[in-house]
Phi, psi and omega in degrees: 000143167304102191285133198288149180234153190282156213223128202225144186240133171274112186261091171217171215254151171345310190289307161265007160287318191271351159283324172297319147262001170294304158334287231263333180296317214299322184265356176111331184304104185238159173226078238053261169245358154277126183313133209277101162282298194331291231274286168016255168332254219323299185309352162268315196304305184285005157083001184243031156210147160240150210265090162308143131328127152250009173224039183226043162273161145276165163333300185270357170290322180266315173313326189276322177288352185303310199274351154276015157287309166301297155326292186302329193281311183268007163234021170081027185288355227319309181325309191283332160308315172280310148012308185261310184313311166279306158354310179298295186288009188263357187274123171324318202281349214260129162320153187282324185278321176300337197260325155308317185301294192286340136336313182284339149328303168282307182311335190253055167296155143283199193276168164327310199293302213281311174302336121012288194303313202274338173289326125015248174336298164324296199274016187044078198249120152299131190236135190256125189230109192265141182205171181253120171262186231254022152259356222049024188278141176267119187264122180236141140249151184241068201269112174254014166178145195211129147184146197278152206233116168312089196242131185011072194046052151209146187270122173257144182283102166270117159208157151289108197270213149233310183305163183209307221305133162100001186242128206231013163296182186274189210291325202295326159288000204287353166254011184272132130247169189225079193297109182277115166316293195295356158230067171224114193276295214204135159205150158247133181247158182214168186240159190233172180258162166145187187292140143281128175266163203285319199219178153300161156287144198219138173257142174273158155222154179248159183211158191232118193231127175251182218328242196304342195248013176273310213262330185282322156014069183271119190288140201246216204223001167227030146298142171249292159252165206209063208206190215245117159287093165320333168252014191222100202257140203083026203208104191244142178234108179271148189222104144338339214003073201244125159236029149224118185295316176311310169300299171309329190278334179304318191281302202290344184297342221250005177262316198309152358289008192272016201216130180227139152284129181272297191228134018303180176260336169306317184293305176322285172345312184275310168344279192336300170309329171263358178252347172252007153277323166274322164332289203295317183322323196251001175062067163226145209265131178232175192261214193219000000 
C-alpha cells in the first residue's frame, strides 16, 4: 500500500491561491494540467526551491534599472527594457506609483513595425519602410543605416536613405533623415538586399565658443577637437562631425552670441540667413 501524506490546510485569499499556482506552473508542478500547491510546498520544504528576500534593493538600485528602462527605449532596446521592467515588478520594495508607471509601460509596447526597426538596426538589415503622414502622402525609404535617436525628449528614427526628393538639408547631407517616430501611426517594413552602411553622411564644422560658454563647455562623443586658440586667449575651438543641420543649427542658435560657425561655408550661409530673418522680425536694421 501506498503511504498517504499528511494533509495540512491553507487559509489564503483567492489572489494568493492564484500566485501560488502561478508559481507552481512556472515551475512545472502539476497535477495533470492543473497547477500542484502541494507538490510546491514539498519542493521548498526539501530545500529544492529556496526561499529568497524580496524586500531588501536599496533605493538606488531600483532608481538606477528604473532609468535603465528608459536608456533602453530610447535607443530601441525595447526587448532588454521589458526585461528589467518585469524584473522590477516582481520585486516588493516597488512604490505604488513606480509600479503603475511600469505597467503602463508594459501595457503601451511599441507596435509592430517599430520592433522590426530595431531587430533591424541589430542585425545591420537593410530595409525598406513606407508609411502615411498626417497630410495623407505616402512615404517610401529606402534604409542603409538607422538609428534611434533622442532629439529634444522624442525619439527619432536618423537614416540614410536613397531617396533625397523633399530633403532640404544641404546638398552633402541630403540622403539624412531625421524621422519623428510618434508620428508615424502604422507602417510597413520589409528588408531588402545590399550593403549595410558603417554611418549617416557627415560634414566637419569649426565652431569658435566665447566668454562663459569656452569654459562651460561639455565636450560631446562626435567632437574631433576640441582645445584653447593659442593666439585668440579665451576662445575654444570645436571641430564637429555634424550629419544634420537642422538639430545643429537648433543648438548652436540658442548660444549665440557665444557660439560663431567658422566653417562650412554652405553651413554659415544658412546660419547667417536665419539671423537676418530675425533681424526683420525685431525691425533691426543689417547690411548686406
Amino acid at each position: 500500500m501506498s503511504r498517504k501524506g499528511q494533509s495540512i490546510t491553507l487559509s489564503i485569499s483567492e489572489r494568493d491561491k492564484a500566485e501560488l499556482e502561478a508559481i507552481a506552473l512556472e515551475f512545472g508542478m502539476k497535477w495533470g494540467d492543473r497547477p500542484n500547491i502541494s507538490k510546491l510546498i514539498e519542493e521548498i520544504a526539501q530545500r529544492k526551491l529556496l526561499i529568497g528576500n524580496n524586500n531588501n534593493w536599496s533605493e538606488s538600485r531600483i532608481r538606477a534599472l528604473h532609468r535603465c528602462i528608459g536608456a533602453l527605449t530610447d535607443i530601441g532596446q525595447i526587448e532588454q527594457a521589458q526585461i528589467i521592467a518585469n524584473l522590477l515588478l516582481e520585486r516588493s520594495e516597488l512604490s505604488i506609483p513606480l509600479r503603475t508607471e511600469i505597467e503602463g509601460f508594459l501595457k503601451n509596447l511599441p507596435p509592430a513595425w517599430r520592433l522590426q526597426i530595431d531587430n533591424y538596426i541589430l542585425r545591420n538589415q537593410p530595409f525598406q519602410l513606407s508609411y502615411q503622414d498626417a497630410a495623407g502622402r505616402l512615404l517610401n525609404f529606402t534604409v542603409r543605416h538607422a538609428k534611434v535617436t533622442p532629439h529634444e525628449k522624442r525619439q527619432y528614427l536618423d537614416c540614410w536613405c536613397e531617396e533625397t526628393e523633399g530633403n532640404f538639408d544641404i546638398p552633402e547631407l541630403l540622403h539624412n533623415w531625421s524621422l519623428r517616430l510618434d508620428r508615424i501611426t502604422d507602417a510597413a517594413v520589409t528588408s531588402i538586399s545590399g550593403k549595410w552602411r558603417t554611418n549617416l553622411d557627415e560634414i566637419t564644422v569649426e565652431m569658435h565658443l566665447f566668454a562663459g560658454l569656452a569654459f562651460a563647455y561639455q565636450v560631446k562623443p562626435e567632437d574631433d577637437i576640441n582645445e584653447w586658440l593659442p593666439d585668440q586667449p579665451r576662445v575654444k575651438r570645436v571641430i564637429r562631425r555634424v550629419s544634420n543641420t537642422f538639430w545643429f543649427s537648433r543648438e548652436v542658435m540658442q548660444y549665440a552670441p557665444d557660439c560663431v560657425v567658422v566653417s562650412p561655408e554652405n553651413l554659415r550661409d544658412r546660419l547667417k540667413q536665419k539671423l537676418r530673418t530675425l533681424c526683420q522680425l525685431y525691425d533691426i536694421e543689417t547690411r548686406k
